[in-house]
C-alpha positions, -999 to +999 in steps of 0.1 A: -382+192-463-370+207-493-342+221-482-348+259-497-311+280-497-315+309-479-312+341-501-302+369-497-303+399-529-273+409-551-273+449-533-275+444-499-248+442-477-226+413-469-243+389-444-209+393-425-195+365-397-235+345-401-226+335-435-187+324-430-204+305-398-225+286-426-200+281-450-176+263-421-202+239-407-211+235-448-175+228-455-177+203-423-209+180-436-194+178-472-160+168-460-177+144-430-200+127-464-167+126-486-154+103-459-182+084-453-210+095-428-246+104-433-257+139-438-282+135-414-262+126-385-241+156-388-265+177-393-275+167-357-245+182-345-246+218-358-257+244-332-297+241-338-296+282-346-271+277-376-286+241-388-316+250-414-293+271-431-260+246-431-288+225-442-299+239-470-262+247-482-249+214-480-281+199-498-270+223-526-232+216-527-241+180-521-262+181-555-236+200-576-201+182-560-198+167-589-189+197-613-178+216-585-151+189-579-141+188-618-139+227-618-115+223-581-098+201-605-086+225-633-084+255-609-059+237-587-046+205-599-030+191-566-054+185-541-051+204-514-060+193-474-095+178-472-107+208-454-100+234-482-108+214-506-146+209-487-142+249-484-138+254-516-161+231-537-187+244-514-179+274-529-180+264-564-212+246-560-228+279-551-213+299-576-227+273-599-248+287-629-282+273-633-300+280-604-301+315-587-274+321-569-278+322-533-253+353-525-240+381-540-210+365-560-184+393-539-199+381-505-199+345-510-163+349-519-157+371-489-169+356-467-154+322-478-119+334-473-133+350-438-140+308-434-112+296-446-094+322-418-109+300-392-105+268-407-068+269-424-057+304-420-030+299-442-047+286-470-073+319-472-049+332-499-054+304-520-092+303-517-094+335-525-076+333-557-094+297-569-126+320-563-114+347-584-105+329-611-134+308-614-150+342-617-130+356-648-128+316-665-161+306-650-178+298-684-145+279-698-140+264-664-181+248-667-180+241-703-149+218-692-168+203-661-193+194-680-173+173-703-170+144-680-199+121-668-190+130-627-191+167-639-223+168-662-248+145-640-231+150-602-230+110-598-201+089-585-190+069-625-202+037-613-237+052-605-243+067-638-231+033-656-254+011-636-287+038-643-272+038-681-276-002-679-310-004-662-324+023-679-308+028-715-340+049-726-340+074-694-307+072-681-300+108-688-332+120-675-330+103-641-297+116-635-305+154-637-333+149-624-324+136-594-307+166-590-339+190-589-353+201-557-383+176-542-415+191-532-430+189-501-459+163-503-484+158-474-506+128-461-541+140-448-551+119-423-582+098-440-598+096-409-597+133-397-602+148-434-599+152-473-570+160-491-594+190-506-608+204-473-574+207-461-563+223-495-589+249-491-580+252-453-545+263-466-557+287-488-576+305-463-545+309-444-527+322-476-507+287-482-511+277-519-515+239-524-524+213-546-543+179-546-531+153-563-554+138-584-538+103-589-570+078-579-543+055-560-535+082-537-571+084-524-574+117-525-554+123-494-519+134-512-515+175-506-481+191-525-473+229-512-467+251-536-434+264-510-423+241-484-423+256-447-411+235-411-438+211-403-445+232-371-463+256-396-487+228-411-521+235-397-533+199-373-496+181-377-491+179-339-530+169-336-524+145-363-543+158-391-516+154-412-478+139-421-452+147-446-448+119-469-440+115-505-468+105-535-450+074-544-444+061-506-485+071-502-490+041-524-480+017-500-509+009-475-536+018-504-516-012-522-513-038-492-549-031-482-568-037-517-597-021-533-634-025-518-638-057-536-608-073-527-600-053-488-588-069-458-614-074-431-618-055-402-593-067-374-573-084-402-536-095-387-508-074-406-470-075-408-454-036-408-415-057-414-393-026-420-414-001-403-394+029-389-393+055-396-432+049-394-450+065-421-459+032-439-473+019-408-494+050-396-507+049-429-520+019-425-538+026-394-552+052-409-573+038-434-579+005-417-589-011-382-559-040-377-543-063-359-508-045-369-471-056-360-447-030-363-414-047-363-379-031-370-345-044-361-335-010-344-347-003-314-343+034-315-358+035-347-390+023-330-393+049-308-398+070-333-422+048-349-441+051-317-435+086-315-452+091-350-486+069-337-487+086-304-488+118-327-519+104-349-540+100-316-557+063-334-590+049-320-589+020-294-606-002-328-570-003-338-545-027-319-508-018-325-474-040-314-440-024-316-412-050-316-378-053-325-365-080-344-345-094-376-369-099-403-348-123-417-348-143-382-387-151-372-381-171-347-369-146-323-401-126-325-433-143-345-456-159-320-470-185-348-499-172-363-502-161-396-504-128-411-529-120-436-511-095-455-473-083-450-451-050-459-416-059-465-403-020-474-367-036-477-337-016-470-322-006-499-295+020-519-325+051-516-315+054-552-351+064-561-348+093-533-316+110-540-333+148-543-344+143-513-311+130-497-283+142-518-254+127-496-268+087-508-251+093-540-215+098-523-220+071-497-229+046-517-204+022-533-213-002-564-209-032-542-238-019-519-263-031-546-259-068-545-252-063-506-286-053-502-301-073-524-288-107-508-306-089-477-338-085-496-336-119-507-332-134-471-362-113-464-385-123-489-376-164-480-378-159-440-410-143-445-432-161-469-437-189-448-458-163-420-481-153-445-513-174-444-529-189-475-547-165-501-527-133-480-507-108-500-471-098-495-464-061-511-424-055-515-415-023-518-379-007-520-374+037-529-346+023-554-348+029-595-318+001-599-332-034-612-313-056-590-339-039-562-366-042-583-380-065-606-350-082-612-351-096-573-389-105-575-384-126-606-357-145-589-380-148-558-408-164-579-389-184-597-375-199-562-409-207-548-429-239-563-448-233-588-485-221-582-471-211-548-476-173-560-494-153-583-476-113-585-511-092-591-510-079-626-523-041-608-487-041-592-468-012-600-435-022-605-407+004-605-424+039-605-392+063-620-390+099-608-399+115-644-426+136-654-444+101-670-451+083-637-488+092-640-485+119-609-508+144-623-518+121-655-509+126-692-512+165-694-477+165-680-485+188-646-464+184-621-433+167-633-411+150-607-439+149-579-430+112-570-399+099-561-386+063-574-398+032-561-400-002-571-438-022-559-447-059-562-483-073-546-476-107-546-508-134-532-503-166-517-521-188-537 
């Protein structure tokens, strides 16, 4: 989800105590991400009337703390209490110029002192005036922002320096545009439909839509024009379809091969990562297999199986959910070989940042080679499981190198040689620009995909 800012126009009247409510559980999540927990799991905690909105607010501060924290910054030099300092880059970040601005300028101010009343009642004085003032100086007070790398790309310094590294060519462009808002991309369900008969299904009901013409997408991958709760998507609770982005869709298409190269019918498959799930019912969608789920987190799973239960999949298919350290087969692989494997490693999400703006701010620059000593344990505990002439895709939603193809060249240089072959169709790292062949050369639909990194590597 997307994430859309609720609006509301310049004349009409102040939204009153609903929008101060907003602006205190906003305040909250940035403040909660600042010292170190996920978006998503505070989210969970708002009252469930007040969360879309507090969502789509902190998705928007998240994405412009950066300058909003520069322009805090020159507008009051000490620092005040954590809270009022959430309050009020909140604030900033919606005052922001660039995008429309959510409020009326005079009732966003309002009714962030009415917040700041509730919060740190004797601190709405001073929010007040910071908001004023950014007001009268806000040109002079953005110009400055901008000045400084946190300020003009909204990215922690070491982030910018390691995408300035990896990608000396793009760097800029990756940066602001992970700042842009993600569309909502659907999954039809190959075996219930097209991708064009359920575009023109959401046209009759007045939804605009497009299909994605990208030939490794199958004709299955569906972008709406708006994005709108999932409840709203004609057939998702029957299963007809799943929200999933273009670049994730690859995946099973990937792992399963073309007609001349597919994996038989029944063929035995390792899901290794699998939750959330959407890898995994993808696969079952488009194939009849012998499929282990396996993910080290138990809960996780059950939404995994939550996901199939949704997709209603013939009996041809066999599913096992277990959970289990990928890195540790012995506690879970019953001996026989897999013919083909998905290792979507865990990984810094660097590649989906629009879509979770808190990653950038809970990340730290020792988190890369962290992750990628698990990735490597991965790849060497589960090599050996994969039977002779089967294919092992490695996948991680990360643009940084170390994730990418700098950790499957160290992989195949670790094996013997001739143990591997990496299949010269792989993708390798897919970055979230208008050039990652989403809509093809005429330059349609910029930013469709998200970043990911994919290697197809055979067993020779």
């Amino acid at each position: 989800m997307s994430g859309a800012i609720p609006s509301t126009p310049a004349n009409a009247p102040a939204a009153g105590p609903a929008l101060a409510q907003l602006l205190e559980h906003t305040a909250d999540a940035v403040q909660a991400v600042r010292a170190g927990r996920s978006l998503t799991e505070v989210l969970a905690r708002v009252p469930a009337a007040l969360r879309p909105g507090v969502q789509a607010l902190s998705f928007h501060t998240l994405r412009w703390l950066g300058s909003a924290t520069e322009a805090r910054a020159q507008l009051a030099p000490k620092t005040p209490a954590p809270n009022v300092d959430a309050l009020l880059v909140t604030a900033l970040a919606l005052l922001w110029p660039g995008e429309p601005l959510p409020y009326a300028e005079h009732t966003l101010v309002d009714q962030a002192v009415s917040a700041a009343r509730v919060r740190v009642p004797a601190a709405a004085g001073f929010v007040n005036a910071v908001l004023r003032r950014f007001l009268r100086e806000r040109d002079a007070v953005v110009q400055a922002a901008g000045r400084s790398a946190l300020g003009a790309y909204n990215h922690p310094l070491w982030w910018v320096d390691r995408v300035k590294r990896d990608w000396p060519q793009a760097w800029q462009a990756l940066l602001l545009a992970a700042n842009q808002r993600p569309p909502m991309t659907l999954r039809v369900n190959a075996r219930r439909g097209t991708g064009a008969s359920y575009v023109a299904g959401l046209a009759a009901l007045g939804r605009a839509a497009l299909l994605l013409p990208d030939p490794a997408l199958g004709g299955q991958a569906v972008v709406l024009a708006a994005p709108c709760p999932v409840q709203q998507l004609p057939g998702f609770a029957e299963g007809e379809v799943s929200v999933q982005d273009a670049a994730a869709q690859r995946a099973a298409r990937l792992l399963l091969g073309s007609a001349d190269e597919a994996l038989r019918p029944g063929a035995r498959v390792l899901d290794a990562c699998a939750a959330p799930g959407g890898k995994t019912a993808h696969l079952l969608e488009l194939a009849d297999l012998d499929l282990l789920a396996l993910d080290s987190d138990p809960l996780r799973l059950a939404r995994v199986q939550e996901t199939l239960n949704r997709l209603q999949l013939p009996g041809s298919t066999r599913v096992e959910l277990k959970a289990g350290d990928a890195r540790a087969p012995r506690g879970w692989w019953d001996g026989r070989p897999f013919d083909a494997i998905l290792l979507d490693a865990p990984c810094t999400a660097s590649g989906i940042v629009r879509r979770h703006p808190d990653v950038r701010w809970l990340r730290r620059a020792d988190d890369i080679s962290a992750l990628a000593r698990i990735q490597a344990e991965m790849l060497d505990a589960l090599w050996p499981l994969l039977a002779p002439g089967g294919r092992l895709l490695y996948a991680t939603c990360s643009i940084f190198l170390a994730e990418g193809r700098q950790q499957i060249d160290a992989f195949l240089q670790r094996l013997p040689p001739g143990a591997a072959q990496l299949q010269p169709h792989s993708p390798g790292h897919l970055l979230p620009l208008a050039d990652n062949g989403s809509l093809g050369a005429d330059g349609r639909g910029a930013l469709l995909q998200d970043g990911f990194f994919y290697a197809l590597i055979r067993k020779t």
